[in-house]
Wavefront OBJ file of the C-alpha trace (Angstrom):
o trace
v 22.896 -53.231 60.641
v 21.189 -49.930 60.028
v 18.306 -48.673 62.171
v 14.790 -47.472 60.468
v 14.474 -44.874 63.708
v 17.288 -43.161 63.182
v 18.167 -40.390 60.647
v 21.380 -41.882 58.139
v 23.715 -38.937 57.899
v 26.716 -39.198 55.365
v 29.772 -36.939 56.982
v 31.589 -36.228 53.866
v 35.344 -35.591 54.433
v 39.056 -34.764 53.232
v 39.013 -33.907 49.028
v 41.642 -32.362 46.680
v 42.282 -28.838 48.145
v 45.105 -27.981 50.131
v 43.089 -28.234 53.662
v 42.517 -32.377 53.308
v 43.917 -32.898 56.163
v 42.625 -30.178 58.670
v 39.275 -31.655 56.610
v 40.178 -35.120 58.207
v 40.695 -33.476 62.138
v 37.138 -31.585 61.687
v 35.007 -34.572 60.473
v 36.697 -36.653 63.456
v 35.037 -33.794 65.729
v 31.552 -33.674 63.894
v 31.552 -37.452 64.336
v 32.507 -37.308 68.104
v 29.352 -35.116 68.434
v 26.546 -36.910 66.816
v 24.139 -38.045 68.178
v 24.207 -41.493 68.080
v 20.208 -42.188 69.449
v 19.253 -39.981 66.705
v 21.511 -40.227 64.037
v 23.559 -43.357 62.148
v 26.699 -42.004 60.751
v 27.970 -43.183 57.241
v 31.470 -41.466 57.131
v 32.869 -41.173 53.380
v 36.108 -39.686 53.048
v 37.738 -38.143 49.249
v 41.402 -39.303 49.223
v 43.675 -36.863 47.460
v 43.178 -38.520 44.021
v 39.798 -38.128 44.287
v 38.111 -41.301 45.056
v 34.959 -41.423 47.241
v 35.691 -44.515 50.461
v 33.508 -45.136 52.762
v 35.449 -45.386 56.046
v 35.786 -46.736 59.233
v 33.920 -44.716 62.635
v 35.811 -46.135 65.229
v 39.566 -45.589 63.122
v 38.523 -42.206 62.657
v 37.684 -41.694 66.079
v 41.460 -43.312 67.167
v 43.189 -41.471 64.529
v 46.043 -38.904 65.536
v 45.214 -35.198 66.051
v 48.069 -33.768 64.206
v 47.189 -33.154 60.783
v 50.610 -34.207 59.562
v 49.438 -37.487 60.676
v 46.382 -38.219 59.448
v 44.848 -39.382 56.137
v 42.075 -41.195 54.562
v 42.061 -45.047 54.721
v 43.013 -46.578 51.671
v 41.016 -49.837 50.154
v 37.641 -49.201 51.162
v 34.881 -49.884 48.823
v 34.035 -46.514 46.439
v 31.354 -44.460 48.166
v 30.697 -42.019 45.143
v 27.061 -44.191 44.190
v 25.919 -42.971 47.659
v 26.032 -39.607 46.589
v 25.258 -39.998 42.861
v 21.987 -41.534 43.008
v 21.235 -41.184 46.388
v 22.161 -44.384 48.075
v 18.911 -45.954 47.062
v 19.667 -49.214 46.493
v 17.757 -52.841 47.350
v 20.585 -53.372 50.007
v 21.133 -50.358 51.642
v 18.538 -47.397 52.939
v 19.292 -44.362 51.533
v 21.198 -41.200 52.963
v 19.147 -38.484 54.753
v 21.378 -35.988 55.194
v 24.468 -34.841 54.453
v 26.644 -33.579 56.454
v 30.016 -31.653 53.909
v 32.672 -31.277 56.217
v 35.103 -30.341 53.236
v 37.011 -27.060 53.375
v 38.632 -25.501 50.632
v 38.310 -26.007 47.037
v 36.135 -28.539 45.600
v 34.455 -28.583 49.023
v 33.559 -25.276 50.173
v 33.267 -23.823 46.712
v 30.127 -24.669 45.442
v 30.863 -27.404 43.286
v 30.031 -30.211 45.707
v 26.595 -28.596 47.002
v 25.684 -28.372 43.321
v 26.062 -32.087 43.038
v 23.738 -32.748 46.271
v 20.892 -30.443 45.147
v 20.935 -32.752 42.000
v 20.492 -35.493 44.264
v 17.576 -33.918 46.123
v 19.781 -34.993 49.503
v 19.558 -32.084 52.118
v 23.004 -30.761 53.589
v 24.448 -28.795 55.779
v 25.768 -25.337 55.488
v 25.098 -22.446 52.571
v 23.791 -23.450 48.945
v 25.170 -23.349 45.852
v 25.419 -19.264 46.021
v 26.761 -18.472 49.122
v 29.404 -21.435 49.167
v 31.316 -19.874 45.956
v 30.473 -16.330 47.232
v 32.102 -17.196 50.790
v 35.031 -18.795 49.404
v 35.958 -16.135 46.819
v 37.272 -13.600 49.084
v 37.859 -10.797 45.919
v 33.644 -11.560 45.261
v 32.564 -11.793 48.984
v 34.538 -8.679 49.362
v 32.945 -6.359 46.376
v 29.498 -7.192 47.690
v 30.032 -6.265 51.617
v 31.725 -2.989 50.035
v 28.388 -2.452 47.783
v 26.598 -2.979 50.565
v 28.522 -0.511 52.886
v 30.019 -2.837 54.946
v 33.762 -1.676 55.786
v 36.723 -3.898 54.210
v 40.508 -3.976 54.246
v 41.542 -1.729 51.098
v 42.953 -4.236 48.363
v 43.387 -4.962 44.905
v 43.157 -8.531 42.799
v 45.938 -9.702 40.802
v 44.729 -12.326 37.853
v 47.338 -15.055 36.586
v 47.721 -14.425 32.884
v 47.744 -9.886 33.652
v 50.168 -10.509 36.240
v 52.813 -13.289 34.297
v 52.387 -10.423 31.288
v 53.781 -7.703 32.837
v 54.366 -8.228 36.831
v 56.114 -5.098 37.890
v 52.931 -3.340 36.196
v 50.525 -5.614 37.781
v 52.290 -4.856 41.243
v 52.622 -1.300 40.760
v 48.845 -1.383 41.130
v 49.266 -1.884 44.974
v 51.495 1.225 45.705
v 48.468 2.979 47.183
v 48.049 0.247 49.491
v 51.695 1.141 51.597
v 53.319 -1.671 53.701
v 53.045 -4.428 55.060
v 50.218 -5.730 52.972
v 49.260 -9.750 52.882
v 48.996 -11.532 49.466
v 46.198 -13.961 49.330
v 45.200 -16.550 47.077
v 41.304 -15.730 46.376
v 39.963 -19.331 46.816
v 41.914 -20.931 49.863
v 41.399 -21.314 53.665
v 42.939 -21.861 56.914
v 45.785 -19.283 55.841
v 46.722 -21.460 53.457
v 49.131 -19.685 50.597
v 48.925 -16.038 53.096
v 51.959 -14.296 53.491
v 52.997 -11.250 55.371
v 55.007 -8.751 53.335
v 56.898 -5.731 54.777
v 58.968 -4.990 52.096
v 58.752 -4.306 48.842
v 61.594 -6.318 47.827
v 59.668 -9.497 48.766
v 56.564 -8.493 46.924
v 56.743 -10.258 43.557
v 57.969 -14.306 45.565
v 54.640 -13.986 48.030
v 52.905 -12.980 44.451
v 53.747 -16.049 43.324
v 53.396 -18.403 46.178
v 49.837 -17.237 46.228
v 49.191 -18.144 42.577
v 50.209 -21.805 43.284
v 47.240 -22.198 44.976
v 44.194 -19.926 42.653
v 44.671 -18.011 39.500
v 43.790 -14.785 41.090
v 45.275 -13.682 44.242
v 44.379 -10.496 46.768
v 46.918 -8.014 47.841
v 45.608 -6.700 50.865
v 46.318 -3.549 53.260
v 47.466 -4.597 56.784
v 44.753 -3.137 59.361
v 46.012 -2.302 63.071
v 43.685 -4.330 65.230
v 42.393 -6.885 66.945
v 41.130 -9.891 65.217
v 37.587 -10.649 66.147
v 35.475 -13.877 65.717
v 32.051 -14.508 66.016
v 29.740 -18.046 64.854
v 26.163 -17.596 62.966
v 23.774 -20.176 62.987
v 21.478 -19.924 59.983
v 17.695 -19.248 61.073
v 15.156 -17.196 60.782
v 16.168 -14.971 61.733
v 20.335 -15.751 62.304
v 21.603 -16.679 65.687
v 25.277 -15.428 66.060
v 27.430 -16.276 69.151
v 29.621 -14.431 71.750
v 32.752 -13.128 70.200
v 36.176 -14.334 70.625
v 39.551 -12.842 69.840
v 42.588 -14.415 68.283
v 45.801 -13.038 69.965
v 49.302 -14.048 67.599
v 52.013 -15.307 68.987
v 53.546 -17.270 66.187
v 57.029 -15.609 64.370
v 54.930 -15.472 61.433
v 53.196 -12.326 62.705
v 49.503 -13.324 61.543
v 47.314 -15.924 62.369
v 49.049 -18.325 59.845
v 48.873 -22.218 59.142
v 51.433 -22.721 60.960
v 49.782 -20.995 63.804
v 46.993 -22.409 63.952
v 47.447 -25.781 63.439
v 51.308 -26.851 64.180
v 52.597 -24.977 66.568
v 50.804 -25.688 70.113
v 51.767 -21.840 71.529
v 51.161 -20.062 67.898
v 48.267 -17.976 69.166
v 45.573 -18.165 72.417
v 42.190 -17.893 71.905
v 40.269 -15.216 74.033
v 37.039 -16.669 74.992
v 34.798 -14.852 75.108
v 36.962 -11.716 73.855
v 37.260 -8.958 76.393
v 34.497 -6.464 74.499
v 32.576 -3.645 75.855
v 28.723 -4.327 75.668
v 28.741 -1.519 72.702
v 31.470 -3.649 70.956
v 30.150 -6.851 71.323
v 26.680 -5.361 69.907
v 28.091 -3.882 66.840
v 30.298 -6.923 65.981
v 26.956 -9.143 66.683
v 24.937 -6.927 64.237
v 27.977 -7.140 62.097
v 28.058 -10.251 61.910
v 24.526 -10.761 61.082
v 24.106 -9.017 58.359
v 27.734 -10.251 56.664
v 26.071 -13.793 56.740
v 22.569 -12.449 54.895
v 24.431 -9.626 52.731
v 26.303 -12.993 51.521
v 23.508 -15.608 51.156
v 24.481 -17.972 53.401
v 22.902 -20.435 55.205
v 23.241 -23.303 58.061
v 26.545 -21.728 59.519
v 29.370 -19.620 59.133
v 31.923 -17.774 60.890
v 32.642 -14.121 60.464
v 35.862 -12.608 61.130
v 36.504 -8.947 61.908
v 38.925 -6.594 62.855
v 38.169 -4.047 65.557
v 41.009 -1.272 65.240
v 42.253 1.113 68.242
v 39.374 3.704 67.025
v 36.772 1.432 67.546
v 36.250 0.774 63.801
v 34.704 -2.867 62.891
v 35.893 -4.010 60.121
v 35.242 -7.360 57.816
v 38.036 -9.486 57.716
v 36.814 -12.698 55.789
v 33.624 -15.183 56.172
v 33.855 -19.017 56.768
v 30.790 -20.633 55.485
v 32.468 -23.673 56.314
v 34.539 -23.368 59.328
v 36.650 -25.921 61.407
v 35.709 -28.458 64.061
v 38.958 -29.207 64.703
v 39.971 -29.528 68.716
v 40.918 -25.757 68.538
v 38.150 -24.142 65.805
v 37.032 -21.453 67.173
v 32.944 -22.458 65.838
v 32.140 -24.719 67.889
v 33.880 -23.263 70.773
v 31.907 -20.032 70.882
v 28.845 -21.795 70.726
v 30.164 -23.977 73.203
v 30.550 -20.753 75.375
v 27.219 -19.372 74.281
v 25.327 -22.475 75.844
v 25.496 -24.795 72.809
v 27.359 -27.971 73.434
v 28.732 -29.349 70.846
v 26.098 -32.493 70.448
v 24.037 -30.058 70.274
v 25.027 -27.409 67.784
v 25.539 -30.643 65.100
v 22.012 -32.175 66.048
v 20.881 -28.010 65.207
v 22.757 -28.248 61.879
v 21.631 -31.248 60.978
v 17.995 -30.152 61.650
v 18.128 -26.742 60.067
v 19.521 -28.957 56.599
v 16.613 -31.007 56.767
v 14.318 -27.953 57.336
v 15.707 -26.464 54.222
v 15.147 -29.310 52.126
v 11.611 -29.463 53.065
v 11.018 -25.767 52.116
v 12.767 -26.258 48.851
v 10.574 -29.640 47.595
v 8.014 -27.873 48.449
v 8.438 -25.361 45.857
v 6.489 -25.300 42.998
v 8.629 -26.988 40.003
v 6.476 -25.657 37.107
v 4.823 -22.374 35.789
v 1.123 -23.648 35.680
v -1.501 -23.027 38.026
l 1 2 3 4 5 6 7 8 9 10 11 12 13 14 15 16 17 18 19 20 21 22 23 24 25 26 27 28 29 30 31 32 33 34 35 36 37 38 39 40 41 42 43 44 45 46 47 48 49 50 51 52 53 54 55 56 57 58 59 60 61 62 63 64 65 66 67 68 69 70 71 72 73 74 75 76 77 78 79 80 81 82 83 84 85 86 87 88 89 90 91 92 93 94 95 96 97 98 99 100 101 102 103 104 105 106 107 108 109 110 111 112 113 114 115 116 117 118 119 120 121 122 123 124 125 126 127 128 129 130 131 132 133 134 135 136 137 138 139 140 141 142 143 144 145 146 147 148 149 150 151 152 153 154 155 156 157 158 159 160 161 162 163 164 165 166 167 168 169 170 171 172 173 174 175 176 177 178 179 180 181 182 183 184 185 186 187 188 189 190 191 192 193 194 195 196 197 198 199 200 201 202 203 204 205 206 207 208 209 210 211 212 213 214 215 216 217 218 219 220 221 222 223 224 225 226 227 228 229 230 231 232 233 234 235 236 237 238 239 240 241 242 243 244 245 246 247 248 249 250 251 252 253 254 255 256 257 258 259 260 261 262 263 264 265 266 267 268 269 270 271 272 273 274 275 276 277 278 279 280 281 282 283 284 285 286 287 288 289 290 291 292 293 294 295 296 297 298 299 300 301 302 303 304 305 306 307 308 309 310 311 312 313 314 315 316 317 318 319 320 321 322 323 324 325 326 327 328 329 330 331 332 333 334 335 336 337 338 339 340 341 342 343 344 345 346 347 348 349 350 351 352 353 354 355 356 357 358 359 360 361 362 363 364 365 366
């Protein structure tokens, strides 16, 4: 039985990308958090063929927190009505909020934020714009380099240049030296990264990357330490402590595999061990990466701080984990944000948006 007092919030979960299942672990954490004298939870979770269920709280809640173990409950009734015309039906109030917790493709892209602004529904995170910004990492890239925010040096392969001629198409990357790591453009959570020191194995992690995007990056390896930091969209931005990801995996990055599978594949710094300068800097950083890429609700910003005391833009998140070991909600955590707390502040921020946005004018007369 639904209560009129409390705000219905649809946590939307799993999809078709390649991160359904770390999708699965995060919504399990965003659901642990709400706030249940405030908020009614309507969980509906995309199964890998793409149908919209509406699932089960307390399962989700029990389920296993290894993502090789977990998956969205088949034989529920299809959710995808909720969305489509807003839930607002005789029998059942309608949804308030959304709350995406989709990473990846099809999720984290765009595409899915496009559908709730047709609904009029508010939602968490960035819009339209600075989901498909964040998620390309080629786009995101050009614009903090137009806007004179330090990068990795790289160069973007496209399917159909690369399967023409690939030894031209890798030649391009000479100037970048060893190791490099290939990329595919549109994909999280390392997912489809590989380290290459040779140039022998060039052309395979090439192609392991394109079974994942049509266009993948080749990027220079930096020297550094790898830097983390949360925003919280506002007016202006709040942005967290920072916190530093230290490798210990065989993979030699911050891989899949490392973050996710193996239990002793990397320790998290918290907070990272930054000089007040440093921590300033990658603040301000950090900052202005979220506005320079219109984002909006949240994100996390990674950098990489090298030996000369060089910041450097890694990638953005506008989407990031709540898995048990995501590094958003536990620098918020650690900046006096509990994690009841931060969701009830995302939650509210969405439904502050939406209010600015209907109240918009719709039409050119006076």
């Amino acid at each position: 039985m639904t209560d009129p007092a409390k705000l219905r919030v649809a946590i939307l979960f799993g999809g078709q990308s390649a991160e359904h299942e770390i999708s699965i672990l995060s919504a399990r954490n965003v659901l642990a958090a709400l706030d249940r004298t405030r908020f009614e939870p309507v969980l509906i979770g995309i199964d890998k063929r793409g149908r919209w269920l509406l699932q089960d709280p307390d399962r989700l809640l029990q389920s296993a927190r290894d993502p090789r173990l977990v998956h969205i409950e088949d034989g529920a009734p299809v959710a995808s009505d909720l969305i489509a015309i807003g839930a607002r039906t005789e029998s059942q109030r309608s949804i308030d909020v959304i709350f995406p917790v989709l990473h990846g493709t099809m999720g984290e892209d765009g595409t899915v934020q496009g559908l709730f602004e047709l609904t009029g529904i508010p939602y968490v995170g960035a819009g339209v714009l600075g989901s498909a910004v964040g998620m390309d990492k080629d786009v995101s890239k050009r614009l903090l380099r137009e806007a004179g925010i330090a990068v990795a040096d790289f160069v973007t392969l496209r399917r159909a240049r690369f399967e023409a001629d690939p030894p031209a198409a890798l030649a391009q990357t000479a100037a970048l030296g060893l190791p490099v790591f290939t990329k595919p453009a549109n994909a999280g959570s390392s997912i489809g990264v590989r380290k290459v020191a040779e140039q022998a194995g060039l052309e395979q992690a090439v192609r392991f990357a394109f079974q994942f995007d049509d266009k993948v990056l080749i990027e220079a390896a930096v020297t550094g330490r790898e830097i983390e930091l949360a925003v919280l969209g506002g007016n202006p931005p709040c942005v967290s402590v920072a916190g530093e990801i230290v490798v210990r995996h065989p993979d030699g990055f911050y891989s899949y595999e490392a973050k996710y599978i193996d239990e002793s594949g990397a320790r998290l710094e918290l907070p990272a061990r930054l000089s007040p300068d440093e921590l300033a800097r990658a603040k301000t950083l950090a900052g202005r990466a979220f506005e320079v890429l219109e984002c909006d609700g949240m994100a996390r910003v990674d950098l990489f701080l090298t030996p000369e005391g060089t910041l450097l833009v890694n990638e953005i998140n506008t989407l990031p984990g709540f898995t048990a070991i995501s590094m958003y909600p536990k620098l918020w955590e650690l900046s006096g944000l509990a994690p009841t707390a931060l969701v009830s502040r995302l939650i509210d921020l969405a439904i502050e948006r939406g209010r600015r946005r209907t109240a918009l004018k719709r039409s050119a007369s006076r």
